[in-house]
C-alpha positions in Angstrom: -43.5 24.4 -31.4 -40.8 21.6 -32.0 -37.2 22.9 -31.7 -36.5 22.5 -35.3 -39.3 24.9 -36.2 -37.7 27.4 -33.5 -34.1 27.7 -34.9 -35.8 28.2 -38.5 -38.0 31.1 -36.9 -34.7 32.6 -34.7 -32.1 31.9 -38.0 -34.9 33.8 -39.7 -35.1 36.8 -37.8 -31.2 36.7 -36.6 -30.5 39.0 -39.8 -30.8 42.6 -39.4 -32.8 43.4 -42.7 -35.2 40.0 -41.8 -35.6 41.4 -38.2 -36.3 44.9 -39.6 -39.3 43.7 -42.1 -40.5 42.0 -39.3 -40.8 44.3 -37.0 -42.5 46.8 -39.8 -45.1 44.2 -40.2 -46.0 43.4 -36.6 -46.7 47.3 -36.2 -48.8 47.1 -39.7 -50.6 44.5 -37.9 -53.2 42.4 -39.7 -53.4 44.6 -43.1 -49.9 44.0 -43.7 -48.2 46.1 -46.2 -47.3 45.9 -49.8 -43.5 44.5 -50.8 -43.1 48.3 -52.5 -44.3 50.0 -49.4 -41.7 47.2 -47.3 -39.0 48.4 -49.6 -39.5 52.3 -49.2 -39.8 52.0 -45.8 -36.9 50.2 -44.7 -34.5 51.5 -47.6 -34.0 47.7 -49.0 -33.6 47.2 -52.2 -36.7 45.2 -54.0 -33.8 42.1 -55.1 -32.9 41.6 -51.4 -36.3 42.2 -50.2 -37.7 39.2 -51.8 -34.8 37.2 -50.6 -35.2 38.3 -47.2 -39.4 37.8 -47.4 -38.9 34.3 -48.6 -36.3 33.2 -45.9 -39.1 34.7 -43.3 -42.1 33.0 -45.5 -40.0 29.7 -45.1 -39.7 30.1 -41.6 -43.8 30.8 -41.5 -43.0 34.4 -39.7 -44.7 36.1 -42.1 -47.4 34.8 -44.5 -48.3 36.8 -48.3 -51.4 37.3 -49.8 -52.4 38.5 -53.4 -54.8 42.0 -53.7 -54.9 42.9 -57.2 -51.8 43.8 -58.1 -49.8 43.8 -55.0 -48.6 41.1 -53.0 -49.2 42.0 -49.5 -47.1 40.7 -46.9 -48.0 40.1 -42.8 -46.3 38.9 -39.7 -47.6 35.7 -38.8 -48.5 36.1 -34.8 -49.4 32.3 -34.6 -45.9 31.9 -34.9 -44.3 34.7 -33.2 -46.3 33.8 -30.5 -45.4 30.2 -30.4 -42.1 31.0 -30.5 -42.1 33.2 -27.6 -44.0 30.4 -25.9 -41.5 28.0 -26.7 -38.5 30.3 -25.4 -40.4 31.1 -22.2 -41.9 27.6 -21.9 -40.0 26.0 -18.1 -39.7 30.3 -17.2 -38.7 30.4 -13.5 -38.9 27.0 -12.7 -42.4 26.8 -13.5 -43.3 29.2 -10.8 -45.5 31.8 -11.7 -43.4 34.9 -13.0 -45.6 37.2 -14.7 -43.7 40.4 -13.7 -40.1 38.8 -14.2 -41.5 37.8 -18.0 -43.9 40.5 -18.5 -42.7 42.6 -21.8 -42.9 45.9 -20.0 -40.4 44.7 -17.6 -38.0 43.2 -20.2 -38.2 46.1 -22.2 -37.3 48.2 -19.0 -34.1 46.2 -18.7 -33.3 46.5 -22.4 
């Protein structure tokens, strides 16, 4: 991932409604959800919600799709994970550090 891409992704998600939707969408997983279901879930109205789905579809966190009627929207792993990669990238020196950088462990220390 080249640095530009990275502050997009982190300006993206450095917005507590952006961050939100995202996080509602990694737990949908790969079925995504519907924009209506987005909005009901998180309390945001529809308006802001396509603002906020736009600034993350620009930023290629989260990627749409059309079924019938509804325009379903999904987290883009590809690029969370390449972003994650990218922030992690010289971790420790480049020794290995698989408990330091392990997710349990950071979440432990959250």
């Amino acid at each position: 991932m080249e640095t530009s891409n990275a502050v997009t992704a982190l300006a993206a998600l450095a917005q507590e409604s952006r961050l939100a939707v995202f996080r509602l969408l990694v737990q949908a997983g790969p079925a995504g959800l519907a924009a209506g279901k987005i909005s009901e879930a998180l309390g945001v109205p529809p308006s802001s919600l396509s603002f906020h789905l736009k600034e993350l579809a620009h930023a290629g966190m989260v990627s749409s799709r059309q079924e019938g009627r509804f325009v379903i929207y999904e987290a883009n792993f590809a690029t969370a994970n390449a972003l994650v990669a990218f922030l992690t990238e010289n971790c420790c020196g480049g020794q290995s550090c698989e408990l330091v950088c392990s997710p349990k462990t950071a979440k432990e220390s959250l």
